[in-house]
VMD Tcl script that draws the C-alpha trace (Angstrom):
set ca {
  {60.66 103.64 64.05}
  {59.15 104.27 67.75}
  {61.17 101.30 69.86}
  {57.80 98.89 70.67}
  {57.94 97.15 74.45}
  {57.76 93.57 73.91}
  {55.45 90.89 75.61}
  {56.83 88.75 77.33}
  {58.46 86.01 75.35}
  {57.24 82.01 74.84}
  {60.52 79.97 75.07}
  {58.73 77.68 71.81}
  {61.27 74.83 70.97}
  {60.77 71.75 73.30}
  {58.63 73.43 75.95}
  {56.59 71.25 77.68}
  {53.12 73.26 79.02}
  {51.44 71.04 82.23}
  {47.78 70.92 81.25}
  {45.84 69.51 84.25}
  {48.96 66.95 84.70}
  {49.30 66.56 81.18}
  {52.46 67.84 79.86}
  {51.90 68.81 76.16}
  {55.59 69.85 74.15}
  {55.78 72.95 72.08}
  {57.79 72.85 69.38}
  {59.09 74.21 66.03}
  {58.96 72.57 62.27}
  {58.76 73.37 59.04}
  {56.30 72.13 55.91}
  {59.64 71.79 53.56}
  {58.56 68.32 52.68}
  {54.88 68.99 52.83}
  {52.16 66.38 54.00}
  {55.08 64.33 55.11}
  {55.94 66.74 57.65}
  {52.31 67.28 58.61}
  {52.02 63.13 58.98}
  {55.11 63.26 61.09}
  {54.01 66.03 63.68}
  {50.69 64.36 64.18}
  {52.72 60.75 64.81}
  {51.51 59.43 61.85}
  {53.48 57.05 59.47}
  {53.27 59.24 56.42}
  {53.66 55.93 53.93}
  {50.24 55.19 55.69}
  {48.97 58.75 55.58}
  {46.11 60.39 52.89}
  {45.14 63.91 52.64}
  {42.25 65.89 51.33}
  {41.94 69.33 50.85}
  {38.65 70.84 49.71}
  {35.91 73.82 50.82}
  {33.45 72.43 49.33}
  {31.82 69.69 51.60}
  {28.32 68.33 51.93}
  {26.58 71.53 53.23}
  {23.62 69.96 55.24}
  {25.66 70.77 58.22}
  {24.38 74.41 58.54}
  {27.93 75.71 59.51}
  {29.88 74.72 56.29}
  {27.71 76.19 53.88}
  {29.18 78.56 51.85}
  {27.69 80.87 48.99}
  {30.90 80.60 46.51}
  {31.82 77.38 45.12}
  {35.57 77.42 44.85}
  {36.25 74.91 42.26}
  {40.15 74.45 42.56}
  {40.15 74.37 46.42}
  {41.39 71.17 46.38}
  {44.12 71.60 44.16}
  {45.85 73.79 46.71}
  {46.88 70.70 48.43}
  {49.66 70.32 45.04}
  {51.66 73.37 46.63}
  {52.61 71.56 50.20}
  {52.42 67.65 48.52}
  {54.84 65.36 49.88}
  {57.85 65.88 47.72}
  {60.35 63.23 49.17}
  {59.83 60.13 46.65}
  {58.97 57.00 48.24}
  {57.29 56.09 51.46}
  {55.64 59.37 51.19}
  {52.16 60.33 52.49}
  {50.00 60.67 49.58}
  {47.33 63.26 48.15}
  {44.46 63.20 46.23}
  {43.23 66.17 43.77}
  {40.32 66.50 41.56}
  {41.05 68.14 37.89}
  {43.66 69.98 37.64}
  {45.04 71.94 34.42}
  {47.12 69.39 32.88}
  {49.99 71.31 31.92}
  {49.82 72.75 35.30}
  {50.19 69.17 36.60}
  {53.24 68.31 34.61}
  {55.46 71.45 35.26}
  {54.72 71.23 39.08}
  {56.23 67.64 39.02}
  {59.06 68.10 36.44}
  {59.86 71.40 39.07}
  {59.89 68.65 42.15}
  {56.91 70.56 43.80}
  {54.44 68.16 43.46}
  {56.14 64.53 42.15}
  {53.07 62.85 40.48}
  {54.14 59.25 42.65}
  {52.68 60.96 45.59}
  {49.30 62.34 44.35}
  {45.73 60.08 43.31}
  {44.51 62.19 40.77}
  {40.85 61.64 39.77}
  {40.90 63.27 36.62}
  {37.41 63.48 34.58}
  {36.43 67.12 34.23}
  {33.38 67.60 36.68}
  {29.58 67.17 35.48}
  {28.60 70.13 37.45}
  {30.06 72.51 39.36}
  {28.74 72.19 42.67}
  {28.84 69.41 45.86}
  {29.39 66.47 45.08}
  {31.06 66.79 41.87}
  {33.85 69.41 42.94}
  {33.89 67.93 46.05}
  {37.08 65.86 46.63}
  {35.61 63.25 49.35}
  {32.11 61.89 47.76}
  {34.61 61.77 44.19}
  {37.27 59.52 45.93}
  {34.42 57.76 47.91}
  {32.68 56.52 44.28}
  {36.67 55.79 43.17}
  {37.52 53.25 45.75}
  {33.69 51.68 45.80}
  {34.69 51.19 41.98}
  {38.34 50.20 42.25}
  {39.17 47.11 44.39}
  {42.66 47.33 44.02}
  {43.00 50.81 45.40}
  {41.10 49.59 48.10}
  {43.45 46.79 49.31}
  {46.73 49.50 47.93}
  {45.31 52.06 51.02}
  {43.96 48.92 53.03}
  {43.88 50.50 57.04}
  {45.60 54.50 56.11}
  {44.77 57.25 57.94}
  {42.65 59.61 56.09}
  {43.44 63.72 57.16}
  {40.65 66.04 55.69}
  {40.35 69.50 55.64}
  {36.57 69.20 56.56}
  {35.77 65.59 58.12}
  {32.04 64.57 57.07}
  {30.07 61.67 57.00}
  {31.88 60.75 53.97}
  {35.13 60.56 55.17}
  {33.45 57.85 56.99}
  {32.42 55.90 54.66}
  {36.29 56.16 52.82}
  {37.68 55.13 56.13}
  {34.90 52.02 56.50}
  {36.12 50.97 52.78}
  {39.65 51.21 53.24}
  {39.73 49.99 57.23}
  {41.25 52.94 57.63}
  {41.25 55.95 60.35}
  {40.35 59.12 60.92}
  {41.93 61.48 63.63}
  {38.78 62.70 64.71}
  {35.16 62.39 64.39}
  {33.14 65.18 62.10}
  {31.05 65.96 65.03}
  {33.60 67.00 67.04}
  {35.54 68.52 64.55}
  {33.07 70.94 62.96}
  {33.34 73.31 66.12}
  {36.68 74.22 65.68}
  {35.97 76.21 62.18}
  {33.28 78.18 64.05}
  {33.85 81.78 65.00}
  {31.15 81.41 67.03}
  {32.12 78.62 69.17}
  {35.92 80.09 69.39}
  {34.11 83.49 70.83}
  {31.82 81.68 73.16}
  {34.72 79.51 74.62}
  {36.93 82.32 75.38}
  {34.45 83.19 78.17}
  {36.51 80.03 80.36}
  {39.58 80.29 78.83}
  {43.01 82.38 78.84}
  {43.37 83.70 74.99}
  {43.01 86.72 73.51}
  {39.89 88.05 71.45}
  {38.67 91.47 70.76}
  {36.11 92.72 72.81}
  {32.73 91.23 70.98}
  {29.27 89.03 71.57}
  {27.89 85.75 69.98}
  {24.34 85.04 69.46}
  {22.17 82.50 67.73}
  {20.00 84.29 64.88}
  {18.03 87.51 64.73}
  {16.19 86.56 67.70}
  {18.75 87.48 70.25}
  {20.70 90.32 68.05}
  {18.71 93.24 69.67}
  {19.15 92.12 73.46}
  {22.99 90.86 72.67}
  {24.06 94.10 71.06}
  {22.22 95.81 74.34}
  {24.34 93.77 76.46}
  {27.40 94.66 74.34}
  {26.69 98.74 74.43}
  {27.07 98.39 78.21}
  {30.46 96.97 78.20}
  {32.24 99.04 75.79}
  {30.56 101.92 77.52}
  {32.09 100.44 81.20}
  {35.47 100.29 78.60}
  {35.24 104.39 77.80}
  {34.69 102.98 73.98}
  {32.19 105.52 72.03}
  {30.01 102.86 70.38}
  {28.40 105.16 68.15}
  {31.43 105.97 66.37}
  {33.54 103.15 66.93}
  {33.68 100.52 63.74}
  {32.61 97.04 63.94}
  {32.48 93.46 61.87}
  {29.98 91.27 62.10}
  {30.69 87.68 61.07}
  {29.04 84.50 59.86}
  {30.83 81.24 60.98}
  {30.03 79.80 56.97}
  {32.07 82.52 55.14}
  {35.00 81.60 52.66}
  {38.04 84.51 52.55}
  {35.91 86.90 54.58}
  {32.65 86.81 51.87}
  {29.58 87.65 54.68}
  {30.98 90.06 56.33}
  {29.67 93.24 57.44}
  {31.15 96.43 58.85}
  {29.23 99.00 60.80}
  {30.40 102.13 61.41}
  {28.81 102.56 64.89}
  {25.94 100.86 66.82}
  {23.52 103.08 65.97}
  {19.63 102.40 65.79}
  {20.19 102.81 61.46}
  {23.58 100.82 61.26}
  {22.15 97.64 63.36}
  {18.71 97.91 61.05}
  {21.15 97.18 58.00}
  {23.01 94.78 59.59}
  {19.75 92.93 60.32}
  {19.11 93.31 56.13}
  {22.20 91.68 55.48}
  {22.01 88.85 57.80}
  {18.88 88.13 56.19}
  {19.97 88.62 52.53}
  {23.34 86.56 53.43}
  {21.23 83.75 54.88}
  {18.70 83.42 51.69}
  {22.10 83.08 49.46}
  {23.02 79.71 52.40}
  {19.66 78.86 51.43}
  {18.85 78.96 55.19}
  {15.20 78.88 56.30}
  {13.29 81.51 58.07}
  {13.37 79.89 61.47}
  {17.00 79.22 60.98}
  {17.16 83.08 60.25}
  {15.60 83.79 63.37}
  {17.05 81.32 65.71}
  {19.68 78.90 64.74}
  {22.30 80.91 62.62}
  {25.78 81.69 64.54}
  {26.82 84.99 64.18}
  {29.48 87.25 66.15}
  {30.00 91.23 66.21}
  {33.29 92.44 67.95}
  {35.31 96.00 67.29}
  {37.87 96.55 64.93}
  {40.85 96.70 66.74}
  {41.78 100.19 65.90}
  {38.74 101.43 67.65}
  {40.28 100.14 70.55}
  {41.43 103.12 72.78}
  {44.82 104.31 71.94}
  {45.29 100.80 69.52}
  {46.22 100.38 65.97}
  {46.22 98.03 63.76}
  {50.53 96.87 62.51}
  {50.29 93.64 61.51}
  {47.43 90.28 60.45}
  {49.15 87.21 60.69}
  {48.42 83.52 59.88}
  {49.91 81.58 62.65}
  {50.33 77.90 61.14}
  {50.50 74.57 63.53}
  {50.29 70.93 63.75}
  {48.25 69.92 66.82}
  {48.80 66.17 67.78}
  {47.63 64.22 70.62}
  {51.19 65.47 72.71}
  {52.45 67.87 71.04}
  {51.92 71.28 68.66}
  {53.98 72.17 66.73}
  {54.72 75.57 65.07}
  {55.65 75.23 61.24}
  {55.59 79.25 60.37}
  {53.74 82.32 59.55}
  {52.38 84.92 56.89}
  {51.33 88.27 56.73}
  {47.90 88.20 55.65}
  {46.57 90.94 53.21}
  {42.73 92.03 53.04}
  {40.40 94.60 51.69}
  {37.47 95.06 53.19}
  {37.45 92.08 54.90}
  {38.13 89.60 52.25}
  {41.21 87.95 52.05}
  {43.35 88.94 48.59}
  {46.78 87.38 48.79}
  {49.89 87.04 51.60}
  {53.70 87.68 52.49}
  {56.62 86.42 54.13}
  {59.34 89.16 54.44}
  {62.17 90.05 57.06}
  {59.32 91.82 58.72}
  {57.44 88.73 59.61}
  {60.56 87.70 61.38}
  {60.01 90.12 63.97}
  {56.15 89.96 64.29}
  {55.40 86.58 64.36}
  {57.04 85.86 67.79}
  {54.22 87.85 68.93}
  {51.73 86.64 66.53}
  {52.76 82.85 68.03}
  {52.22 84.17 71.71}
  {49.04 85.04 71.15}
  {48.07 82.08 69.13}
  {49.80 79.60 71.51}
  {46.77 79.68 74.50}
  {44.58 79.31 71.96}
  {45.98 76.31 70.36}
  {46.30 74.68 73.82}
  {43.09 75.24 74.83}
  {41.83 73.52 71.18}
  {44.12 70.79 72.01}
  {42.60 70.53 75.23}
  {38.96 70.11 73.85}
  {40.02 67.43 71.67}
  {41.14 69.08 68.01}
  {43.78 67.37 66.10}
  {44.85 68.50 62.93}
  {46.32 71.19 60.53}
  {45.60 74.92 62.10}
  {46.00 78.05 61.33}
  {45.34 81.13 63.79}
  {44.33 84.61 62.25}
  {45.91 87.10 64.23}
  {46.27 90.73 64.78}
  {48.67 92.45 66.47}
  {48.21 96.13 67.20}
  {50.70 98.61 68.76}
  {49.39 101.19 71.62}
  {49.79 105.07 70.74}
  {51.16 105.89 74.65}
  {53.08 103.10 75.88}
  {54.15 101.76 72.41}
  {53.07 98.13 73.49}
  {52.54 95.48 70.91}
  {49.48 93.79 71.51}
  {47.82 90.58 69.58}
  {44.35 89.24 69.40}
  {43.02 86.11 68.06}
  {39.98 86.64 65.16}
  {39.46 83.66 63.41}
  {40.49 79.87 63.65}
  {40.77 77.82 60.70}
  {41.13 74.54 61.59}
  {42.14 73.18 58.16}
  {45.00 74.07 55.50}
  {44.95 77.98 54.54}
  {45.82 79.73 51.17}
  {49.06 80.79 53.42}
  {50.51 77.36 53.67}
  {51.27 77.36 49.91}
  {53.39 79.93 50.15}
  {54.74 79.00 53.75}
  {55.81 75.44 52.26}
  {57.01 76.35 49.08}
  {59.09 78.88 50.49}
  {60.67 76.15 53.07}
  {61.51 73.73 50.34}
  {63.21 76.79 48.29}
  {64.92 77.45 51.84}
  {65.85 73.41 52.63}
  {67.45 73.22 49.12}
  {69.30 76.08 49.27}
  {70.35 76.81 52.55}
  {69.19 80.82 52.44}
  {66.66 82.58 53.47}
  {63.79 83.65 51.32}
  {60.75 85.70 50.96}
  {57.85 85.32 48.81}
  {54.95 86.69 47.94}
  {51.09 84.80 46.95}
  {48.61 86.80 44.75}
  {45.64 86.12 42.18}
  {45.75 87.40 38.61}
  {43.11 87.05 35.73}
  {44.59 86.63 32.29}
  {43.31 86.19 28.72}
  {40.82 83.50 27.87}
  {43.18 81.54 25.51}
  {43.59 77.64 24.60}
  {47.13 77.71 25.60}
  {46.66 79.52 29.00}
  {50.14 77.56 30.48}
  {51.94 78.69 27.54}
  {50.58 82.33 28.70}
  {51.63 82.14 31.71}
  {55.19 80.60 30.95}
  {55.37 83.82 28.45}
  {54.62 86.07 31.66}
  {56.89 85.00 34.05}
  {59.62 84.59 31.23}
  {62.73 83.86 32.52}
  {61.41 84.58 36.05}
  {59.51 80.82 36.00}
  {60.58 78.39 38.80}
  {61.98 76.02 37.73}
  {63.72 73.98 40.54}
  {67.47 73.89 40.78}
  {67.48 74.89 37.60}
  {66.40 78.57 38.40}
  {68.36 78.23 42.09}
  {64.96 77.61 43.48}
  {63.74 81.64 42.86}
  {60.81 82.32 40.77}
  {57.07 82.27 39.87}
  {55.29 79.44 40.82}
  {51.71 79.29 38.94}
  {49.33 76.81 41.37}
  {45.95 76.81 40.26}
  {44.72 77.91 36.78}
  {40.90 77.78 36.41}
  {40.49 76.02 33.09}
  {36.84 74.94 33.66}
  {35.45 78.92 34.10}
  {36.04 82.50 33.22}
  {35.21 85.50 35.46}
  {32.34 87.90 34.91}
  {34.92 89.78 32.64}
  {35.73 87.20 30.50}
  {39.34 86.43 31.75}
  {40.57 83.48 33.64}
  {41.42 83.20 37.44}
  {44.68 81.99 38.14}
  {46.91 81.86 41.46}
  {50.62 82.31 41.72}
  {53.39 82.06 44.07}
  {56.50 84.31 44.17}
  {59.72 83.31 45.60}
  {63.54 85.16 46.06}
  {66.21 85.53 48.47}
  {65.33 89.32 48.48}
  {61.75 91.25 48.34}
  {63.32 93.84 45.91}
  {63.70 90.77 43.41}
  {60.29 89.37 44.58}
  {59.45 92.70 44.00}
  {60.72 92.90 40.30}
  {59.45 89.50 39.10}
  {56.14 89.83 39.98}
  {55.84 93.98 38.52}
  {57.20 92.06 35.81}
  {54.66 89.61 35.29}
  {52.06 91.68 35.69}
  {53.27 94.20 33.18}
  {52.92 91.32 30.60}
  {49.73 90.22 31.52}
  {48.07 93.47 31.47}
  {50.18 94.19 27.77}
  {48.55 90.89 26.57}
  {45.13 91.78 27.84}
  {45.29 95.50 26.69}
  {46.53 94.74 22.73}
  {44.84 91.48 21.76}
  {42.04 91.05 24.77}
  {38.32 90.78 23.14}
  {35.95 89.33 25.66}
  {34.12 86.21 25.80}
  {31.13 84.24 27.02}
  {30.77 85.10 30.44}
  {30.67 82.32 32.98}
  {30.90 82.87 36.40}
  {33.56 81.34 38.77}
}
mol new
graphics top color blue
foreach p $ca { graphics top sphere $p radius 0.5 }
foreach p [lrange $ca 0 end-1] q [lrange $ca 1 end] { graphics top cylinder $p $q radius 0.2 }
display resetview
């Protein structure tokens, strides 16, 4: 391989950065423990700590709303719960598949003590019934005695709305932050315009407000890859809606030409009738963002998309890890840790670092993680990163990033790991499927020397268009080649099961 020159390094652990006099520490952690850890770098007490995880939030607020319901959202949170027992922070979880719940706490990886499940299959599958905050809301207004058990804790919320207020008014309890301010910090399109005053790293690109300004913004943008010798005719481009879920809105265009922009226009149109968005909010109040594709970028290519993972606290942010992050087409399809991502994410965390301070700065406190790209240039060989997307809220990485640590903390090696979706046969005993496809590659704990396949959400309440249903796994070894092996392996039976006793049946959609 072609020897890459290396930025210059960011000394991370216990750096202090001066930030207009105030000195903020950079440090390193790890999610072993989960939500405890998470309590702990934000200087919480994490027996006084509750999290939510969910997507799928009251969508008034024109920047949340999604087309795609993802029903088990929440129930990603059971793959980084606290799993220390007692004094832990505590999570709550919607339905979940109950075998599912009973082998991840038998395993350790989710110890029922520290999880409020609300259990009743949903009514409908849509806000506010799949939605984890307006469900806990009508829990405690019904329960008094869970109301005096969480009397003043600290609620942390993947997407803070007004009914996060309402828990915290219930409990006399806290929030870290306001919704108002913290809706911002999901938006591509705020991220974008605030680079203009700040010091991180974005691919060359524009923001605008609806199709109003598109035609005088993408003007504006000819001129400046033109002054940057880019060819914007044949160079390739995304354009981005700050609502989409795992990269679902996006739109490539192959050039700026006069035909390509015309069907971009027809899909931010179409996209914005699925939000349900009105006309004028077509024309004028939708954010949207175009920038290149790195590899257009002269002499760049594309090596490496990373999910740079942090804690930001009021003093501190703290680094907890890294994955490689896997797409097609834009949408996001699974994610890696492997002795490569030792060597990339150093300059993964460089580039994410100024923008974490600067988020810091404007007042975000929470769970983070930074999409990044890193790109190596064809003449000098230099690696260079960019910043794409901030996610200001738990990612599908950080199951795999904490399961992975507590494999790591119990074991004292390293490990690798893998996180992928499978569909399987519609059958009543789908956990006893899946235990008969991982075989005797399941994790399970000390018992299997913490190595394995880790099932974390099987969709019990809907089948896909084909008939099948959607599950999520995580795979874990002290080696990729066994990684490797284990999940070829349980793929092999899944597609044997499917192919010699599959017959379809109703359809249903996800």
């Amino acid at each position: 391989m072609t020897e890459l020159k290396k930025m210059g390094k960011v000394l991370v652990n216990n750096t202090k950065v001066d930030m207009q006099n105030k000195n903020i520490q950079l440090k390193k952690g790890t999610l072993s423990d989960g939500l405890n850890d998470v309590a702990i770098y934000l200087g919480l007490e994490p027996s006084n700590t509750l999290f939510m995880n969910s997507t799928v939030v009251n969508d008034n607020v024109l920047q949340r709303r999604i087309p795609r319901k993802p029903l088990f959202s929440h129930s990603l949170l059971l793959a980084y719960l606290s799993r220390s027992i007692g004094n832990s922070a505590k999570g709550i979880c919607l339905h979940v598949y109950d075998e599912l719940l009973e082998y991840l706490d038998t395993t350790g990886i989710a110890p029922k003590e520290n999880l409020i499940h609300i259990s009743q299959i949903p009514q409908e599958l849509d806000y506010p019934y799949i939605s984890v905050a307006p469900q806990f809301k009508k829990l405690l207004i019904n329960n008094i005695d869970l109301r005096n058990e969480l009397k003043n804790y600290t609620i942390i919320s993947s997407y803070l709305s007004e009914d996060e207020v309402e828990i915290a008014n219930l409990i006399d309890g806290n929030l870290i932050m306001s919704p108002e301010n913290q809706i911002k910090f999901n938006s591509k399109y705020y991220f974008r315009k605030n680079s203009l005053d700040s010091n991180y790293s974005i691919p060359l690109g524009i923001c605008f407000m609806g199709l109003k300004e598109i035609d005088e913004s993408l003007s504006e943008f000819k001129k400046s890859l033109f002054s940057n010798k880019i060819d914007y005719t044949k160079a390739k481009f995304w354009c981005k809606f700050d609502s989409q879920s795992n990269g679902e809105g996006s739109f490539v265009l192959e050039g700026l030409t006069d035909t390509n922009i015309q069907k971009l226009k027809e899909h931010i149109t179409c996209f914005s009738r699925k939000l349900e968005y009105s006309q004028d909010k077509i024309q004028n109040g939708i954010p949207l963002i175009v920038e290149i594709d790195v590899n257009s970028l002269p002499y760049e290519s594309e090596i490496a998309n990373i999910g740079v993972e942090a804690v930001i606290a009021e003093n501190e942010i703290t680094l907890v890890g890294s994955v490689i992050q896997h797409t097609r087409n834009g949408r996001y399809i699974g994610c890696t840790i492997n002795n490569q991502l030792s060597y990339f994410s150093d300059y993964a965390e460089q580039t994410a670092i100024p923008a974490f301070i600067n988020m810091q700065k404007n007042g975000y406190r929470g769970f983070m993680t930074m999409d990044v790209l890193l790109t190596c240039h064809s003449i000098t060989h230099e690696i260079k990163g960019y910043n794409i997307d901030p996610n200001a809220r738990f990612t599908d990485g950080t199951t795999l990033l904490s399961l992975l640590q507590y494999s790591e903390y119990q074991t004292n090696r390293k490990m690798v790991g893998v996180s992928f979706s499978n569909s399987i046969k519609d059958e009543v005993d789908l956990f006893d499927n899946i235990r008969n496809y991982a075989g005797e590659y399941l994790y399970q704990g000390k018992d299997s020397d913490y190595e394995g396949i880790i099932p974390i959400i099987v969709n019990d309440l809907t089948t896909l268009d084909d008939g099948k249903r959607f599950i999520k796994t995580v795979v874990i070894g002290d080696n990729m080649d066994k990684v490797e092996n284990m999940y070829s392996s349980f793929k092999k039976n899944i597609i044997n099961h499917l192919k010699y006793s599959y017959q379809p049946m109703n359809k249903c959609h996800v």
